[in-house]
C-alpha positions as CSV (number, residue, x, y, z in Angstrom):
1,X,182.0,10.4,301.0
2,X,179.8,10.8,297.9
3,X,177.3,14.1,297.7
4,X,174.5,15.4,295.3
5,X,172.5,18.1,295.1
6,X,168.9,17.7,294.3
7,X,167.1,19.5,291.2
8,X,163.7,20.8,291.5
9,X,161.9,24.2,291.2
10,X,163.2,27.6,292.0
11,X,165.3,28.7,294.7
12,X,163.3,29.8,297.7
13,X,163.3,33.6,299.3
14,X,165.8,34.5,301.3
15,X,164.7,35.7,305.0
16,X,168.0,36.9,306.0
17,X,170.0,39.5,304.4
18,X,173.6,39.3,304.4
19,X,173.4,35.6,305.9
20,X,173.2,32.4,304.2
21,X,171.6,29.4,306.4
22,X,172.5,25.6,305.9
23,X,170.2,23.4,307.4
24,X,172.6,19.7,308.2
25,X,170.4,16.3,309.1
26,X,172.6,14.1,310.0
27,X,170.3,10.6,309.1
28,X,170.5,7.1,310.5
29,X,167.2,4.7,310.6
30,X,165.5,8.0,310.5
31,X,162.7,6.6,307.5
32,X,160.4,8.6,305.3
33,X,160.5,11.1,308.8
34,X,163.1,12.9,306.8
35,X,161.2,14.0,303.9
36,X,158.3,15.7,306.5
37,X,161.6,17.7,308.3
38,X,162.9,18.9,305.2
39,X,159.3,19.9,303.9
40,X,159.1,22.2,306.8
41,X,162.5,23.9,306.6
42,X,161.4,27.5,305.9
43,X,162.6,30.1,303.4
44,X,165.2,31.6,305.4
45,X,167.0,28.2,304.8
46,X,169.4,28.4,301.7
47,X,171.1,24.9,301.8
48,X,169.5,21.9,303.3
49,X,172.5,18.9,303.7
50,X,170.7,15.0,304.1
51,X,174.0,13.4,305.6
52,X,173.4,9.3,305.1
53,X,175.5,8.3,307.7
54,X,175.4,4.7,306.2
55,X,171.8,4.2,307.0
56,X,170.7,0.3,306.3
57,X,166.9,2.4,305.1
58,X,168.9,4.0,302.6
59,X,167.9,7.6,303.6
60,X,169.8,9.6,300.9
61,X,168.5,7.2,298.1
62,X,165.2,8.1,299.5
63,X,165.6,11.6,299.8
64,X,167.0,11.7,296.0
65,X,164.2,9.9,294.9
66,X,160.8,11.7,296.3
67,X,162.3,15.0,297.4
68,X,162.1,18.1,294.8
69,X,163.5,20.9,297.2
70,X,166.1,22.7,295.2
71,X,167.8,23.5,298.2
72,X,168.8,19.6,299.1
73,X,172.3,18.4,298.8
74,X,172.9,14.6,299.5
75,X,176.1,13.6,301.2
76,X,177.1,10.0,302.0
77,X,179.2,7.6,304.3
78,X,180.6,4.6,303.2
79,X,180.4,3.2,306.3
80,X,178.6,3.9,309.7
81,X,180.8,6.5,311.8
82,X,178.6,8.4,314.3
83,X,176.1,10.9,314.4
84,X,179.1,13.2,315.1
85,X,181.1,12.5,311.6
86,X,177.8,13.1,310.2
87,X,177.6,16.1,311.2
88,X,181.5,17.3,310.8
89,X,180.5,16.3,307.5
90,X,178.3,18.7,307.1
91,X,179.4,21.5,308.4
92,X,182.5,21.7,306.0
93,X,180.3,20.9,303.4
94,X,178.5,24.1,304.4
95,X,181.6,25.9,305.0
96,X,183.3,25.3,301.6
97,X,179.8,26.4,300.0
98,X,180.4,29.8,301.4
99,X,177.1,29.3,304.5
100,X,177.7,31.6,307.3
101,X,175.1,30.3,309.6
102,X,174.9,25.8,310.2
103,X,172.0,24.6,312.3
104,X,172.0,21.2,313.1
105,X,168.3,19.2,312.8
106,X,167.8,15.6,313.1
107,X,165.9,13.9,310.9
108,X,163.6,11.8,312.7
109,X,160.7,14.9,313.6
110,X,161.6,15.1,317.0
111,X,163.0,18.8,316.7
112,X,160.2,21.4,314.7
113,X,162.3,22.9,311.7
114,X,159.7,26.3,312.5
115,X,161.9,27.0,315.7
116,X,165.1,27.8,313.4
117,X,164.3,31.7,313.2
118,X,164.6,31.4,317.0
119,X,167.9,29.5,317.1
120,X,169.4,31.5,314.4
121,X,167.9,35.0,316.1
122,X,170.9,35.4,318.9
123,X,173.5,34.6,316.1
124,X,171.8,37.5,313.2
125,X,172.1,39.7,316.3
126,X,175.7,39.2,317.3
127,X,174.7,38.1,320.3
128,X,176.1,34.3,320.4
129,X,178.3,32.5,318.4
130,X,176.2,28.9,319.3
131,X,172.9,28.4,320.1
132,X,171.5,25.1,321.2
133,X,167.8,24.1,322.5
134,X,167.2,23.8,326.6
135,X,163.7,21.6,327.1
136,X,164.1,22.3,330.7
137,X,163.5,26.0,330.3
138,X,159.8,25.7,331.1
139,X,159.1,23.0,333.5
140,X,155.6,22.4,332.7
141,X,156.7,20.6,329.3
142,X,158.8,18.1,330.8
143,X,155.7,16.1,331.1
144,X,156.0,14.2,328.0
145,X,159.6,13.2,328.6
146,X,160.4,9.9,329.9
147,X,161.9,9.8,333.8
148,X,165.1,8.4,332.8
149,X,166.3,10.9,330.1
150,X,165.1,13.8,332.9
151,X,167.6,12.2,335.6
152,X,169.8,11.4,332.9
153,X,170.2,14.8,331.9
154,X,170.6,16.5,335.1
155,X,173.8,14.5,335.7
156,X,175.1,15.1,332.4
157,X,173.9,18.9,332.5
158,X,176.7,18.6,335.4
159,X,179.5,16.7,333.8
160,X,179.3,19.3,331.1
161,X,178.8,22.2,333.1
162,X,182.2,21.2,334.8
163,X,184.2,20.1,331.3
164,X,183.5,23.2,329.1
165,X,183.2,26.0,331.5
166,X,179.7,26.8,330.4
167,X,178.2,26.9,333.7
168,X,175.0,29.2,332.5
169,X,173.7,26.4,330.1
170,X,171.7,23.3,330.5
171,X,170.5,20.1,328.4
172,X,173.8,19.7,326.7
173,X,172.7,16.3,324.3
174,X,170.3,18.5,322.9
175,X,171.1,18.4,319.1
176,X,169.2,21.1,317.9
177,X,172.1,23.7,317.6
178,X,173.6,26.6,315.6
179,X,177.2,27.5,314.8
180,X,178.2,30.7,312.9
181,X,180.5,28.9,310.4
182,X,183.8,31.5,311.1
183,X,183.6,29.8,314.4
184,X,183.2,26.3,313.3
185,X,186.7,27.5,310.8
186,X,188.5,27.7,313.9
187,X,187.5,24.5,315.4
188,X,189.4,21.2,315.6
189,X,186.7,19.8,313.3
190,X,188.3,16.2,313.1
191,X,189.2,16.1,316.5
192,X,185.5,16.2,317.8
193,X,183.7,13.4,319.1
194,X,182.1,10.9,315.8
195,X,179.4,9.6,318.6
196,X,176.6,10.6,320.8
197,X,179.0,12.3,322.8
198,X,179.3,15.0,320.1
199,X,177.2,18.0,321.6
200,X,179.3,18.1,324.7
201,X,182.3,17.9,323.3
202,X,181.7,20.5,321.0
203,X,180.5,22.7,323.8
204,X,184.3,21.5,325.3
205,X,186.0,22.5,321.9
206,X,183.5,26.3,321.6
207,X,185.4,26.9,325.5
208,X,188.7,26.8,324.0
209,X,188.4,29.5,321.7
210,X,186.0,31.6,323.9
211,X,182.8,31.3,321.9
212,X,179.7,32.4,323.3
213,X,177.1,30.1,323.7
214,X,173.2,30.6,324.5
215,X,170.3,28.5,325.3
216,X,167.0,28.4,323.3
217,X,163.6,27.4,325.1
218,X,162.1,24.6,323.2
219,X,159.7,22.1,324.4
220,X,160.4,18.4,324.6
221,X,158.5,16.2,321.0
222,X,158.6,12.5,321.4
223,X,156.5,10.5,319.0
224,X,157.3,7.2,317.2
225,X,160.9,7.7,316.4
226,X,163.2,4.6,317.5
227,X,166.2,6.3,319.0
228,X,169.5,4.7,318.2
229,X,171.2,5.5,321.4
230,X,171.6,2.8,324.0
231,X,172.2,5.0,327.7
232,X,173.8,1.8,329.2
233,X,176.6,1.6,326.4
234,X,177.7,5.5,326.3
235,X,177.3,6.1,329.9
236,X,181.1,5.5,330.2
237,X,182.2,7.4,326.9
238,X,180.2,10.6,328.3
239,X,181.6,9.9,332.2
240,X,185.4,9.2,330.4
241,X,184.7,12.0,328.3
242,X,183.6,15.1,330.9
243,X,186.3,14.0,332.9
244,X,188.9,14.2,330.4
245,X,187.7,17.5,329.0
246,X,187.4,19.2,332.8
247,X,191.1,18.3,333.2
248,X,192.1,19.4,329.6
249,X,190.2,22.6,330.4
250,X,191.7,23.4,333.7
251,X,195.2,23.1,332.3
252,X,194.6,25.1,329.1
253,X,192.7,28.1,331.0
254,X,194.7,28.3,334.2
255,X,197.8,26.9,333.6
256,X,198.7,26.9,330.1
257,X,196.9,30.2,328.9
258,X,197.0,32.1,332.1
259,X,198.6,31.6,335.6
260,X,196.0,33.6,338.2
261,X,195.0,34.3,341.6
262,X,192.4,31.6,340.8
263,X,195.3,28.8,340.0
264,X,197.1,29.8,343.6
265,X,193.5,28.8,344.6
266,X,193.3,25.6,342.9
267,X,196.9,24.7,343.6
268,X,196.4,25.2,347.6
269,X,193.3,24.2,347.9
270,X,193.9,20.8,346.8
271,X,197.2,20.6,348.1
272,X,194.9,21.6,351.7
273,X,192.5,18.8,350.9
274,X,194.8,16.0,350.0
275,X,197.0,17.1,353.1
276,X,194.0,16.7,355.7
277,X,192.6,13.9,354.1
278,X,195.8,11.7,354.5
279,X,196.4,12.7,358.3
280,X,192.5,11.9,358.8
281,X,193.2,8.6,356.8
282,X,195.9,7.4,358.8
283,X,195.0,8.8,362.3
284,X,191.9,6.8,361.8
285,X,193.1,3.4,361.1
286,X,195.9,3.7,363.8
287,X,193.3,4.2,366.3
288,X,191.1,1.6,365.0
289,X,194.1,-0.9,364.9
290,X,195.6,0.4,368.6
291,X,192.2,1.4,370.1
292,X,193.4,4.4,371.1
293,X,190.9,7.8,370.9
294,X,192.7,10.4,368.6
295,X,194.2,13.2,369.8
296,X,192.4,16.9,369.6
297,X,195.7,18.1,368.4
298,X,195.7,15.6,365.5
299,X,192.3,15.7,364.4
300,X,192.8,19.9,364.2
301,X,195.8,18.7,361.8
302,X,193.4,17.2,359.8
303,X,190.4,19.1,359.8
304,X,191.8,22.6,359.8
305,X,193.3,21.8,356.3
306,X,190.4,20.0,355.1
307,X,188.1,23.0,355.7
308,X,190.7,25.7,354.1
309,X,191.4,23.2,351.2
310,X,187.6,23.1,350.4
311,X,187.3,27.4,351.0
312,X,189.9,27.6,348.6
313,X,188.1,25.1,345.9
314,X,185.0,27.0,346.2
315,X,187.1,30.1,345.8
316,X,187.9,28.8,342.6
317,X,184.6,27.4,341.7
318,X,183.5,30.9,341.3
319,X,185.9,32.6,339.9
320,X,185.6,29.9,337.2
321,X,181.8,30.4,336.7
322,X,181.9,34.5,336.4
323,X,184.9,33.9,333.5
324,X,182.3,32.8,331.2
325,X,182.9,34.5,328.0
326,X,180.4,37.5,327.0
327,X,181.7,38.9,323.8
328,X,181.2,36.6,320.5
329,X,184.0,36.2,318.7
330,X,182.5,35.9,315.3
331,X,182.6,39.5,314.3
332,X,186.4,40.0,315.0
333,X,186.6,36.5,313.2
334,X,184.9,37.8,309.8
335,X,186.2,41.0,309.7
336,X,189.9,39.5,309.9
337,X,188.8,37.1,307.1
338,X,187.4,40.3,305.6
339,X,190.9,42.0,305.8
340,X,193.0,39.0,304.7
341,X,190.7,38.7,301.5
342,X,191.4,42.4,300.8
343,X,194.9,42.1,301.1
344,X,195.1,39.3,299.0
345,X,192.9,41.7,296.5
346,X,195.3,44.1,296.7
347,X,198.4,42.3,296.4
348,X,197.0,40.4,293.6
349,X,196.2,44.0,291.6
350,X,199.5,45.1,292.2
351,X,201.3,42.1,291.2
352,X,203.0,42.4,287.5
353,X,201.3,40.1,285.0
């Protein structure tokens, strides 16, 4: 991975006092589109990272070439890995420059670089650790987006309601985001999705260390662009992938981490279910193969359990969806980075030359 940072005239102002806000576009066939994005990034922008995820336009040549923003930093893949690596590029790019706030925008104009006060607002205020953009907030601008990404994204708003726990937040491929960079410290940064598939997984990854994440009302901007993202050939990665997570997530938080009321629930409830379902399964086909009717007593063995199991599931269902986290972590985070720096200050002061 190559990087440079682009020369031009002065620094701009900073808007935000006591934080310093990277800007990463991750870039693949995203054209000249990249230099209007990074002409709108505002002042409260410090660092603005072009990641040229291999891109056959040649993107960061481009950007190097006609861009003057002092603020630009060009980083590069050697070969296409995902919009995902792109971005995991980025943010430790950010981290190691010493940026406490990353927002995500991609570089083909679809996302307005004027709503980053907005998604960086809930973070300033110690109020999230992660934001990300919800088009579905108001429903009367869902009338520019296409059918199929609407039904597409209720489904998946599911799947990734159920494999990160984050049951209050919807239209999780959205990619314009923000991380607090102590938070992104403590993720498993090279463990996280390279592809499309990187948003939800990252919401997965933000469960497992309690983050708090919020949703920012933004309307839906489709012009031009060409989108690289073929729903026919991730459909399984994202199904594969929520599924996975869900499990991983139930074991960590109720099994692994904790042992509660709520795991009795989950334990019985699907012990209930599976039990019912396997005396309804084979009272049915031995009356269908003896043509004898089933007994009352039988089918009470069978639906009794079923209805308790699924009582008990729902049980759990809800206990899971009020354990969302509500306290962001970041704070504790920075001032325990805050105290290990000052300990090392201290130590090194009273260490003999």
């Amino acid at each position: 991975m190559e990087s440079r940072t682009i020369r031009g005239t002065e620094d701009p102002e900073r808007a935000t006092p006591g934080h310093r806000i990277a800007a990463i576009l991750p870039c693949y066939r995203v054209g000249g589109r990249v230099l209007d994005v990074i002409a709108r990034i505002g002042p409260e922008c410090e660092r603005i990272y072009v990641v040229d995820d291999c891109c056959p336009e040649k993107t960061g040549e481009l950007v190097e070439r006609e861009c003057r923003d002092a603020r630009v930093r060009v980083l590069r893949h050697d070969r296409n890995r995902g919009v995902g690596a792109a971005m995991t590029t980025g943010y430790r790019a950010a981290c190691d420059d010493g940026c406490t706030i990353l927002v995500k925008i991609d570089g083909d104009g679809q996302m307005d670089p004027a709503l980053l006060p907005r998604f960086i607002g809930p973070i300033v205020a110690g109020q999230a650790d992660y934001t990300k953009g919800n088009r579905f907030w108001d429903l009367a601008n869902l009338r520019g987006m296409p059918a199929g990404r609407i039904v597409g994204n209720l489904g998946l708003s599911f799947l990734t309601k159920l494999s990160s726990g984050y049951w209050d937040v919807f239209d999780p491929t959205n990619g314009y985001t923000a991380l607090h960079a102590a938070v992104a410290r403590r993720l498993p940064l090279d463990r996280v999705h390279s592809g499309y598939f990187f948003e939800s997984d990252l919401l997965f990854r933000l469960a497992t260390v309690r983050a708090v994440v919020v949703d920012v009302p933004m309307d839906a901007r489709y012009g031009d662009e060409r989108s690289s993202l073929r729903p026919a050939r991730v459909f399984g990665t994202f199904l594969f992938g929520n599924a996975r997570n869900a499990v991983k997530r139930v074991f960590y938080n109720y099994f692994l981490r904790d042992f509660s009321v709520a795991t009795l629930e989950l334990i019985a409830g699907a012990a209930l279910l599976a039990f019912g379902a396997v005396v309804g399964v084979e009272a049915w086909t031995t009356s269908a193969r003896t043509g004898q009717p089933t007994l009352p007593g039988t089918v009470m063995l069978s639906g009794l359990p079923i209805l308790a199991g699924l009582q008990l599931l729902l049980a759990f269902l809800a206990f899971d969806i009020a354990a969302l986290p509500r306290r962001p972590i970041h704070p504790a985070l920075e001032a325990a980075a805050s105290a290990a720096r000052a300990g090392d200050g201290r130590a090194a002061l009273a260490s003999p030359e």
